[in-house]
DRENVEX-275973 format. One record per residue (C-alpha): x, y, z. Coordinates in steps of 0.05 Angstrom, whole numbers, plus 5000, padded with zeros to 4 digits. Each point is the difference from the previous one (the first is absolute). Layout:
N
XYZ
...
END
This chain:
391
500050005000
503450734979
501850405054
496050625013
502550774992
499850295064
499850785011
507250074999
500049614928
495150384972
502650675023
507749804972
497249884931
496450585001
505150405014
505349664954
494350064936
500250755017
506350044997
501049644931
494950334970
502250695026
507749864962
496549724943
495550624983
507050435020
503349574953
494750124946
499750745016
507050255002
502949554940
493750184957
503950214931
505349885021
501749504936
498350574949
503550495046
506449805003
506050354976
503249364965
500650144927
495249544983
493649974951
495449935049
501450645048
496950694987
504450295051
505550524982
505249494994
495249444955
500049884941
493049924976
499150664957
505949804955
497449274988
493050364980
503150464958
503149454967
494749664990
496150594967
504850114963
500349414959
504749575034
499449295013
502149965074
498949475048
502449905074
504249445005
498849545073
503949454987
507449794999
505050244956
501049264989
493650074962
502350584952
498149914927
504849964944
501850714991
498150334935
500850735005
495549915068
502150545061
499949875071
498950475053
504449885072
497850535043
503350035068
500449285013
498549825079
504349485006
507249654977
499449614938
501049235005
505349694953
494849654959
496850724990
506650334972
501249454964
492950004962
500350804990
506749984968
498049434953
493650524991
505250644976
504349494965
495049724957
497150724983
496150225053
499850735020
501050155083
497550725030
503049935074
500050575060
502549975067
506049705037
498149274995
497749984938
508349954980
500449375040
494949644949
503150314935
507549694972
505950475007
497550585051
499750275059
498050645037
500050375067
496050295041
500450755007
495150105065
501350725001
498050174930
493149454994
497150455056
497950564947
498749984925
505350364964
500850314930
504349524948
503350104944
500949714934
508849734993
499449604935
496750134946
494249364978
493349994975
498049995080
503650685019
498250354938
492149875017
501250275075
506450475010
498050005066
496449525052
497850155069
502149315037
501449875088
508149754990
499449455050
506049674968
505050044944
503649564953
505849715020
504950214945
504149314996
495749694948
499250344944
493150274970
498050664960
498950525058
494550424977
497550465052
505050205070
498950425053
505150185050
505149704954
496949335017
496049514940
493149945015
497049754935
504749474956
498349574929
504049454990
499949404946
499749305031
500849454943
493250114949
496650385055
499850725033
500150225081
499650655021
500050195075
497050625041
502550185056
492550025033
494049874971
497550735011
497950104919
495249524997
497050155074
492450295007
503050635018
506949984966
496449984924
495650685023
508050304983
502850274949
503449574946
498649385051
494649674952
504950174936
505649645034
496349405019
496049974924
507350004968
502949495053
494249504976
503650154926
496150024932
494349534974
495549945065
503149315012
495849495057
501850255068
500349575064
499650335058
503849545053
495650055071
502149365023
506550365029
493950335046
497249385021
494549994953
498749314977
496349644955
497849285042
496050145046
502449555057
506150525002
496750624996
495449865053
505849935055
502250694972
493050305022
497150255064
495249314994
506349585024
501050365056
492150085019
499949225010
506849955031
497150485051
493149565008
504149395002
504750275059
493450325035
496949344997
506049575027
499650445053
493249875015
500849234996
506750015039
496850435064
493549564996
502549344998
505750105054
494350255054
494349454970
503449364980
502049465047
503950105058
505949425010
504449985067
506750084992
503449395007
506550075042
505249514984
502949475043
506650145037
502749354986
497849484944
498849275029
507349794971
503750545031
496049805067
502949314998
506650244988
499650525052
496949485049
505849454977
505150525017
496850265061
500449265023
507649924982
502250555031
497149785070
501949264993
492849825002
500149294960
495949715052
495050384999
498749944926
499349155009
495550125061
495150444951
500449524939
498749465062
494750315037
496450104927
501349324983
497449615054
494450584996
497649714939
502149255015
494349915061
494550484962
501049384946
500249485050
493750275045
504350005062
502250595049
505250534986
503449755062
500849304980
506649695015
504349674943
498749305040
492050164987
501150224927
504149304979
494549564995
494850444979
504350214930
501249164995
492949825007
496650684967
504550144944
504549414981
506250414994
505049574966
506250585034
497649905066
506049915031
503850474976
494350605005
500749775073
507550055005
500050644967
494350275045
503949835066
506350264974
495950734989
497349845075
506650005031
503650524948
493350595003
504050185080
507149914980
502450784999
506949734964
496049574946
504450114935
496450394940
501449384950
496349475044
494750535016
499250074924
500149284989
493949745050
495850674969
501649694931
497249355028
493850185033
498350474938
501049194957
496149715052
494550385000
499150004924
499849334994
495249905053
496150524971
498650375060
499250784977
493450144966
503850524948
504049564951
507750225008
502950324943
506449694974
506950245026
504550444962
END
């Protein structure tokens, strides 16, 4: 039969459902947008730092752009496709680089902006310029390509610079430092902003901005992916759904509800004594006992036990007294139970009658006559629990 909630139960899970429902609707209430509002250069974000107004424009405009949410593993064979790397969040894995340079190689083209977008592209690098990225500065046009000659001028936020031991066309600087490069990688074509400021909600709204980031994309209106699985965007739906605020909704149930189950049971279920272990286990007791009877010389003593038990058992068999004398017990095992080792069970018995008071009795004779009785009184069959064989 379930156990009933008692007043206490009822006002504990009252209180805990308050609780979770009080985080969830704070949960609900102060992330609400916060997936479109985000200042990741991504697609899906109509915040100052998205990029949602430039992937509608390009749409509208007649290009055929698509976001990409899966692996670069999974990367077409290029022909004359472009693919967007805006401010990656994370460190490219090997197979990643590997896949991406096969991409360029084969004849892909590669618009990438920020500092780790160098780590996924094959011979670059940048740093970081903190200092600079904090504000959007004016830069200017230092080669001259199809790319300069649409925007002299772009406004951009330096957050880092190319690092000048690989070589690549430098085509805008600011502070004597590269922030935009072009380079030729095999068939294919990478070029590499500094930040991803042009293409930003509010960096296009600038001048030239939009003109620089047309002529990056080159002639033809060629297919555009937009990578957004380097913003943890994607595509199965097993994976995106540990990405979301769901994952953690039902992590926080399913730790609300352990609680509840842990506290109940441990004050409802079954209540089992403790069971306090034994000092000693029965072989250590025999050992301790033999040794306790060494020490003191006691051999005696343990042949007047093993006697007194044996003659204990001997007259409850025979129906006779406890005090019966060895004379009295004789006959009665001859006539009752036709003991063919009569008389030496009776030599052995009076040699334990004389040897259970002799304080000097040695401890091989002692074990000898405790040996015998033990025989005896197995093959007379005198102990109702059948003795288990000797090690």
């Amino acid at each position: 039969m379930p156990a009933k909630l008692t007043h206490s139960d009822r006002k504990l899970l009252l209180v805990a459902g308050g609780v979770f429902v009080l985080l969830v609707a704070g949960s609900l209430i102060f992330s609400s947008g916060q997936d479109t509002r985000t200042e990741v250069p991504t697609t899906y974000s109509t915040a100052s730092g998205g990029a949602k107004a430039a992937y509608l424009l390009l749409h509208e405009t007649g290009y055929k752009v698509s976001r990409w949410e899966k692996p670069l593993s999974d990367l077409p064979n290029p022909s004359g496709q472009v693919l967007i790397l805006a401010d990656p969040e994370n460190a490219p894995t090997v197979s990643d680089r590997q896949h991406l340079n096969k991409f360029v190689a084969d004849g892909g083209h590669v618009i990438a902006s920020g500092l780790l977008a160098t780590y996924y592209l094959p011979k670059a690098a940048s740093e970081i310029d903190f200092v600079n990225g904090m504000t959007w500065k004016k830069t200017s046009a230092s080669a001259p390509s199809p790319i300069t000659r649409a925007a002299p001028e772009i406004l951009i936020a330096p957050e880092s610079y190319w690092n000048p031991l690989f070589d690549a066309v430098e085509l805008y600087q600011q502070d004597e430092r590269t922030r935009v490069v072009r380079y030729l990688y095999g068939k294919g074509e990478i070029i590499w902003w500094a930040s991803s400021t042009p293409l930003t909600n509010a960096g296009m709204k600038e001048s030239a901005n939009l003109d620089f980031f047309l002529a990056c994309l080159g002639d033809g209106k060629p297919e555009i992916f937009w990578d957004e699985y380097i913003h943890g965007f994607i595509e199965r739906q097993s994976s995106s759904i540990t990405r979301s605020p769901v994952f953690w909704i039902f992590l926080q149930v399913g730790l609300v509800g352990a609680a509840v189950l842990a506290t109940f049971s441990r004050r409802n279920g079954p209540i089992f004594p403790l069971v306090t272990p034994s000092r000693l286990s029965p072989l250590e007791f025999v050992q301790t006992l033999g040794g306790l009877y060494k020490h003191a010389g006691a051999s005696s003593v343990a042949v007047d036990i093993s006697y007194q038990r044996f003659r204990y058992w001997l007259t409850r068999r025979l129906g006779m007294a406890n005090n019966a004398t060895l004379a009295d017990i004789r006959p009665a095992i001859s006539e009752r139970l036709k003991f063919s080792e009569e008389e030496s069970l009776f030599a052995t018995l009076a040699q334990c009658e004389m040897s259970r008071y002799n304080p000097a009795l040695p401890a091989a004779e002692a074990l000898r006559l405790v040996q015998a009785l033990d025989d005896y009184a197995v093959k007379l069959k005198l102990f109702r629990i059948a003795r288990k064989e000797k090690a």
